[in-house]
C-alpha positions in Angstrom: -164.7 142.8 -36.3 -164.1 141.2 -32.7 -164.3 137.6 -32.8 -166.6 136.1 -30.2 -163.8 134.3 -28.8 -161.9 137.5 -28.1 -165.5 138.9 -26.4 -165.8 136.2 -23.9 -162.7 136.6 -22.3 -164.1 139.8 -20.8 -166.0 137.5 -18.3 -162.9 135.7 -17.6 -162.3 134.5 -14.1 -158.9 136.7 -14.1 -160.2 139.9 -15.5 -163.5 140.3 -13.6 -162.2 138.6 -10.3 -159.5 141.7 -10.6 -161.9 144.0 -11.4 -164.4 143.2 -8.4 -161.0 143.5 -6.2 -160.6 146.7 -7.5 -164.1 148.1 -6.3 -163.8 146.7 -3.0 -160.4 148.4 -2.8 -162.3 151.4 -4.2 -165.1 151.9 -1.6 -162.3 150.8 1.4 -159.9 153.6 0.3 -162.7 156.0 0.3 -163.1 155.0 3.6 -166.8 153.0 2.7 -166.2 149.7 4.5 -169.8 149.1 4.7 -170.5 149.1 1.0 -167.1 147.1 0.6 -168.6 144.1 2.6 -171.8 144.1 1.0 -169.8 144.2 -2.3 -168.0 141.2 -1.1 -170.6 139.1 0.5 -173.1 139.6 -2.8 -170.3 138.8 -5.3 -168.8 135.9 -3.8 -172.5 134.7 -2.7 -172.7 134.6 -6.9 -169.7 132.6 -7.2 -170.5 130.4 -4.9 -174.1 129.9 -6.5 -171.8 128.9 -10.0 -169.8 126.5 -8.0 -172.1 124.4 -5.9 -174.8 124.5 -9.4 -171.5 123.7 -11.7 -169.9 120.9 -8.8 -173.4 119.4 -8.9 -173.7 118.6 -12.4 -169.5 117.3 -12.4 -170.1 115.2 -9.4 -173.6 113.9 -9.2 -175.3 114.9 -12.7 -177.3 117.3 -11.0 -179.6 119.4 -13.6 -182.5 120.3 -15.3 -182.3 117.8 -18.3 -185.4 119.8 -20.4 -183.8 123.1 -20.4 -179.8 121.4 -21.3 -179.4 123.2 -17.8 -175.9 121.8 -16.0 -175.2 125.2 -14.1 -175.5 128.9 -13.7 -172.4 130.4 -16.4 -170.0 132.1 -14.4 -169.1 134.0 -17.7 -172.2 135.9 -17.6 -172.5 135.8 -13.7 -169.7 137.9 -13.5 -169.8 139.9 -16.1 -173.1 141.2 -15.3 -171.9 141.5 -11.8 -168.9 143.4 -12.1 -170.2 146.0 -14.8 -173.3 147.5 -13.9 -171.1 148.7 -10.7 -168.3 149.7 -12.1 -170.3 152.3 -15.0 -172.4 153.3 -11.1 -169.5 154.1 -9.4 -167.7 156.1 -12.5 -170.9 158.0 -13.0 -172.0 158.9 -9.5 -171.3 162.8 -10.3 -173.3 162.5 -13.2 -177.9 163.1 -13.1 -179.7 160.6 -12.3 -180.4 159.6 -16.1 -177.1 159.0 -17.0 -176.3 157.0 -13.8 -179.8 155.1 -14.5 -177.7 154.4 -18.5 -174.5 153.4 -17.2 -176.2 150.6 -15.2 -178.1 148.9 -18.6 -175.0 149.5 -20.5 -173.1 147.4 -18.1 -176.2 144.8 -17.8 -176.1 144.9 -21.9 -172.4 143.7 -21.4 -173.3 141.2 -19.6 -175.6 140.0 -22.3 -173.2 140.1 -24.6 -170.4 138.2 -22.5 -173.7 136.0 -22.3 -174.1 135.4 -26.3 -170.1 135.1 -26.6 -170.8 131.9 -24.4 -173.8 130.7 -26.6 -171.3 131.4 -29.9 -168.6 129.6 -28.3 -170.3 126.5 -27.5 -169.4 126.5 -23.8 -173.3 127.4 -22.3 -176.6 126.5 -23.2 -179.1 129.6 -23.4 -180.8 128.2 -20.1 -177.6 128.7 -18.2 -176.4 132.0 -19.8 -179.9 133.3 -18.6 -179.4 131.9 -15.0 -175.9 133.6 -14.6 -177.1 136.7 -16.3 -179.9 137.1 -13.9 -178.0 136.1 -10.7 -175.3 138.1 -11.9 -177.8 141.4 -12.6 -179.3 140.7 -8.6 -175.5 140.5 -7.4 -175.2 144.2 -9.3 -178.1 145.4 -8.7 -178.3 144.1 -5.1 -175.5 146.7 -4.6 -176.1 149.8 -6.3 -179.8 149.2 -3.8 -177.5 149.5 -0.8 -175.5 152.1 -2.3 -177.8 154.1 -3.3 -179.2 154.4 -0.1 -176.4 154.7 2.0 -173.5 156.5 -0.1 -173.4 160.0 1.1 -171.1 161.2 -1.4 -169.5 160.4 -4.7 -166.8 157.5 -4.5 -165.4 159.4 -7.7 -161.4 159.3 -8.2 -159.8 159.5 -11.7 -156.6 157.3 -10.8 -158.7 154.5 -9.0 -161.2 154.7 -11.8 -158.6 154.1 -14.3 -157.2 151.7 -12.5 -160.1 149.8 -12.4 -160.8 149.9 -15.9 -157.1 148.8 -16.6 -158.3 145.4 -15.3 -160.4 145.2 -18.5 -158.1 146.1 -21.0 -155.9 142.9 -21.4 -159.0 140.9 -21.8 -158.3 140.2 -25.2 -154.7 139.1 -24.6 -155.4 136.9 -21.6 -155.3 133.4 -21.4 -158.3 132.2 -20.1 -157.7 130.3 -16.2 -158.1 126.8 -16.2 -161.2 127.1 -13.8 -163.1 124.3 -15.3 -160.5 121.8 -15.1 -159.6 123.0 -10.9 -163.5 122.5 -10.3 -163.5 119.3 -12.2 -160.8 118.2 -10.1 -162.0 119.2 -6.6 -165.1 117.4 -7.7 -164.1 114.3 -8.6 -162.3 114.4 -4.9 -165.5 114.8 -2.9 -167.6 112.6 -5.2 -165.2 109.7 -5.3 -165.7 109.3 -9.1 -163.2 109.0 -11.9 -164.7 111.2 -14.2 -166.7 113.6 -14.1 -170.9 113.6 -15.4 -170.9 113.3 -19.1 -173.1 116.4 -20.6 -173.1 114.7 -23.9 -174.6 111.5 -22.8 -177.1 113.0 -20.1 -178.4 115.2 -23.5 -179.6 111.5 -24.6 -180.6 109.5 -22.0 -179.0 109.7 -18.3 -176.3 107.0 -17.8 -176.6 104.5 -14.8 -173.3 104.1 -12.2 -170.3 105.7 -12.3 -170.2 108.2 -15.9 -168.1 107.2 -18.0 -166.7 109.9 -19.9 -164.8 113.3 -19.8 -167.0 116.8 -19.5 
């Protein structure tokens, strides 16, 4: 049995940043620059949605207090970006009802990525749903433009395996210190010493300068 901290490391910031390198790499050595810039501009658009929401909270205690909302979850962001195009991509030979399965398999993976966050306490269920959804408009955003503009099947064996080597060390690798860059670049811009304290905002929201560590 996979422990759930062993299944959210497949929405690491290393693992699914390499694998949305390796689709863009993909469509540009099939000679599909246009699909490769709309790849690019709708997955970083979703990171940068998880970084403004997240630097929001750090800095300036920016959230939804009711729904323990303190930013989208990049976790399930990219997780739900990443796979839905991937299992397109590999299946694009295939009818139109297997395609139509590989896309909710890879959404379902994103759910799960999702729940791995919920079991680890790192997200509340309001921001796994946010970063699921923005994640699943990212994916599906694409495979839109894609469908309607890829003339042929983008289907190679070796670049399809190497894509899906970028998953396989998932388990093994140790998770980037994302948070604690953020955190840092934050506290920069906002001029505080530390950065918005979750706990405490749970409660009742602290006046001044917070007080204690995220």
């Amino acid at each position: 049995m996979i422990a759930w901290s062993e299944v959210t490391k497949f929405g690491d910031v290393t693992i699914t940043t390499f694998a949305a390198l390796a689709i863009a790499a993909w469509l540009l050595a099939e000679n599909e620059r246009r699909l490769a810039l709309w790849w690019g501009i709708l997955f970083a658009a979703g990171l940068g949605v998880v970084i403004a929401t997240k630097m929001a909270f750090i800095g300036w205690g920016i959230g939804i207090r009711s729904l323990d909302f303190a930013g989208f979850s990049g976790h399930a962001m990219r997780a739900s970006a990443v796979m839905p195009v991937l299992f397109y991509l590999m299946l694009q030979r295939m009818p139109a009802i297997v395609r139509t399965f590989g896309i909710l398999l890879g959404l379902a993976c994103g759910v799960v990525v999702g729940i791995s966050r919920i079991a680890v306490h790192a997200h509340s269920v309001s921001e796994i749903t946010a970063g699921w959804l923005l994640g699943s408009a990212v994916s599906l955003g694409f495979i839109w433009v894609a469908s309607k503009s890829l003339q042929r099947p983008v289907f190679n064996p070796l670049r399809i395996a190497f894509s899906l080597l970028a998953l396989l060390p998932a388990p093994y690798v140790h998770p980037a210190p994302t948070q604690q860059w953020l955190t840092n670049i934050t506290l920069y811009f906002s001029g505080h010493d530390q950065p918005f304290p979750r706990e405490g905002w749970r409660i009742s929201r602290p006046r001044g300068r917070p007080p204690a560590a995220l």
